[in-house]
VMD Tcl script that draws the C-alpha trace (Angstrom):
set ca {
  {0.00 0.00 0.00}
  {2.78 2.45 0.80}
  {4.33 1.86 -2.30}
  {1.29 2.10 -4.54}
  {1.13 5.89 -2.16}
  {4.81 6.43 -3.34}
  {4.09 5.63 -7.06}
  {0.48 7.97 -7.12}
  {2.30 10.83 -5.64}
  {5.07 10.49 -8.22}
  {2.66 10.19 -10.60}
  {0.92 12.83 -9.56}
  {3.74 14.94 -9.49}
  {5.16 14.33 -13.12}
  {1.43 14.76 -14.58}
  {1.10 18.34 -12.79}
  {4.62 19.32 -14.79}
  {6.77 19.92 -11.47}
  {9.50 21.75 -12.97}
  {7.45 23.55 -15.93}
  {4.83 25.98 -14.11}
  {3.28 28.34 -16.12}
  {4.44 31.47 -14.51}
  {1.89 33.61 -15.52}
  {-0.83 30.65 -14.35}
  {-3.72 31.45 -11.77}
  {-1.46 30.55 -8.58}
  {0.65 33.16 -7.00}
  {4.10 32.38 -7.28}
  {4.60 32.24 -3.37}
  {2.31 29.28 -3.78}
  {4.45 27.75 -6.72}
  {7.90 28.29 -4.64}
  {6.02 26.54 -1.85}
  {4.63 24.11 -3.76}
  {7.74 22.76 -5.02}
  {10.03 23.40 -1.78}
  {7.23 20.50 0.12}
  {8.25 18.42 -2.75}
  {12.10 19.05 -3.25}
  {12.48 17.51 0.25}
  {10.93 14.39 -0.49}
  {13.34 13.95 -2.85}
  {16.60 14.58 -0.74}
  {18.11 12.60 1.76}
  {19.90 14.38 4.67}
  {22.90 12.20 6.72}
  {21.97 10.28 9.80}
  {23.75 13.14 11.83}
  {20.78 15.47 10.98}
  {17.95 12.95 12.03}
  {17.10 13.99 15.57}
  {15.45 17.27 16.61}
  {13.01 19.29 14.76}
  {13.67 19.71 10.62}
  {14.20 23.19 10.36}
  {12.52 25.50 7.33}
  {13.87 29.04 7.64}
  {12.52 31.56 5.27}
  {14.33 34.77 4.78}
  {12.78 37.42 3.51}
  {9.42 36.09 1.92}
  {6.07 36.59 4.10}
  {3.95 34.64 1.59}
  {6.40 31.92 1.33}
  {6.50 31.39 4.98}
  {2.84 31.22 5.82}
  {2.20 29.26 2.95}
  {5.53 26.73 4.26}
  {4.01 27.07 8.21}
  {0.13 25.96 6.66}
  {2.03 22.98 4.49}
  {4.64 21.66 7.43}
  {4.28 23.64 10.72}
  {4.03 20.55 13.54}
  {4.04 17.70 11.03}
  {6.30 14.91 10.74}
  {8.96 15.26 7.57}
  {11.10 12.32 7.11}
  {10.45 11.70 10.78}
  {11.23 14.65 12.14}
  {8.81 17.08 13.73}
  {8.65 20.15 11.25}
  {9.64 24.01 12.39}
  {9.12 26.74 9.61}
  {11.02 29.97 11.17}
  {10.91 33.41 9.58}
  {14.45 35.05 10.20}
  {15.23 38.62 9.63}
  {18.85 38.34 9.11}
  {21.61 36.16 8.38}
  {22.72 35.85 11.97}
  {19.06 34.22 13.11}
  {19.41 31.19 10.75}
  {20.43 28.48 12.65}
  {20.74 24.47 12.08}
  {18.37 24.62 9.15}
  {17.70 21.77 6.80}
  {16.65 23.95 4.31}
  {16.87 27.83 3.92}
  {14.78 29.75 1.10}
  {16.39 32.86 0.34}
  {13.61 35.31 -1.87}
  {14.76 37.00 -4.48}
  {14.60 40.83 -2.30}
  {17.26 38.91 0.33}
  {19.94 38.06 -2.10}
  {21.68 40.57 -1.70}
  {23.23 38.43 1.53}
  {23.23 35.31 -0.26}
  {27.06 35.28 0.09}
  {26.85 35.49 3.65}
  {24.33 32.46 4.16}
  {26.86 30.41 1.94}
  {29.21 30.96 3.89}
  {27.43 30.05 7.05}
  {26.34 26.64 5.08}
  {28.67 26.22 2.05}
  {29.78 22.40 3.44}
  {26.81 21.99 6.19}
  {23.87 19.77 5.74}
  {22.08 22.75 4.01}
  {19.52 22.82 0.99}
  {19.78 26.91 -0.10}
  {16.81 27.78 -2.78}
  {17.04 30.62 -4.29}
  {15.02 32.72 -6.58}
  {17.24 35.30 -8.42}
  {19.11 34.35 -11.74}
  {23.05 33.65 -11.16}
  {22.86 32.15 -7.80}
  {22.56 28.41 -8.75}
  {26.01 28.39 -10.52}
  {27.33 30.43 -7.27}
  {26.39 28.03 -5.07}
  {22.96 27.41 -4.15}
  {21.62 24.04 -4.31}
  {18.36 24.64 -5.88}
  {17.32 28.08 -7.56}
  {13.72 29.27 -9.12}
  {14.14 30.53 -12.74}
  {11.82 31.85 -15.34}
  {12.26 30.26 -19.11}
  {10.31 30.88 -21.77}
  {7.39 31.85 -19.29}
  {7.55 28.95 -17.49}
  {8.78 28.25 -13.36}
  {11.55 25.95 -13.66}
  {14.69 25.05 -11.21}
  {18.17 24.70 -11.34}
  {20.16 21.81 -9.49}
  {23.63 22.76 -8.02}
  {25.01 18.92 -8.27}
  {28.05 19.86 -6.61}
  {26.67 21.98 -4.07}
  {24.15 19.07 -3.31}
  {28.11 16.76 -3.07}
  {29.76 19.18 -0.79}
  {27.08 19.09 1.66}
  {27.06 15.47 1.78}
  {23.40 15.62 0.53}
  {21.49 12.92 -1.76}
  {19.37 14.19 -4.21}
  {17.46 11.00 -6.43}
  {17.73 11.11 -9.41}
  {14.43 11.47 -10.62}
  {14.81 15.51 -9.00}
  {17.67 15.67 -11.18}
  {16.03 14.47 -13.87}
  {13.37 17.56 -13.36}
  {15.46 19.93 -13.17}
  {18.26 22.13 -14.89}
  {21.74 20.20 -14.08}
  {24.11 23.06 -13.17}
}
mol new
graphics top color blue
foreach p $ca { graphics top sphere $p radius 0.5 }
foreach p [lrange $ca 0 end-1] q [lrange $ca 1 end] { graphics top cylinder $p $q radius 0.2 }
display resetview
């Protein structure tokens, strides 16, 4: 039964067009971002160092983003773990997060947060062009009118994360 679950949602997923969202589409793009940050982390595997405690979500600089994150995740269980979406204000307030989304008005301190993270446990998603090939693990581009993502492969091997290869395959290989 829980693989039949596995296969549907995958299923579900591909049908929908993950990486190929109509930008200009009815949904807000804080949804979309959302959206596809829920599923990115089903398809990463963190090390067995990062297992215990709460799985931290910090959003910097996106209201939208983090209430839609807190209504997704907020107090339920991701790969185990109970979930915490924080809001932080500035670089200093992200702590021992799993995964930080950086909005395109707070990239101007991008270089600071990779610093903080560059070899830590850390998914960074971005959404401003240029900062998946300096460093991020996952950034939000627009082609051709469409939503679609980058993948920072290296980034993703330098934090000693495992991304499947069916994300890869849905994304832009960097």
């Amino acid at each position: 039964m829980k693989r039949t679950s596995k296969i549907l949602a995958l299923l579900l997923f591909v049908i929908v067009g993950f990486n190929t969202f109509n930008v200009k589409a009815q949904r807000p793009i804080h949804e979309l971002h959302s959206m596809l940050i829920f599923n990115f982390i089903k398809y990463i595997e963190w090390p067995d160092d990062t297992k215990s405690g709460e799985f931290v979500i910090a959003v910097y600089g996106d209201d939208d983003v983090y209430t839609q994150l807190s209504n997704l995740y907020n107090q339920r269980s991701i790969k185990g773990q109970t979930a915490s979406v924080v809001k932080v204000s500035d670089v200093a307030s992200i702590n021992n997060a799993h995964l930080v989304y950086v909005s395109d008005s707070m990239s101007k301190d991008f270089d600071d947060i990779l610093s903080k993270y560059d070899t830590k446990p850390t998914v960074i998603v971005t959404d401003k062009s240029g900062l998946g090939k300096k460093g991020s693990s996952i950034n939000f581009r627009e082609v051709g009118g469409k939503l679609k993502f980058e993948i920072n492969k290296a980034t993703f091997d330098n934090s000693n994360l495992k991304i499947s290869s069916q994300l890869l395959n849905m994304g832009i290989v960097i």
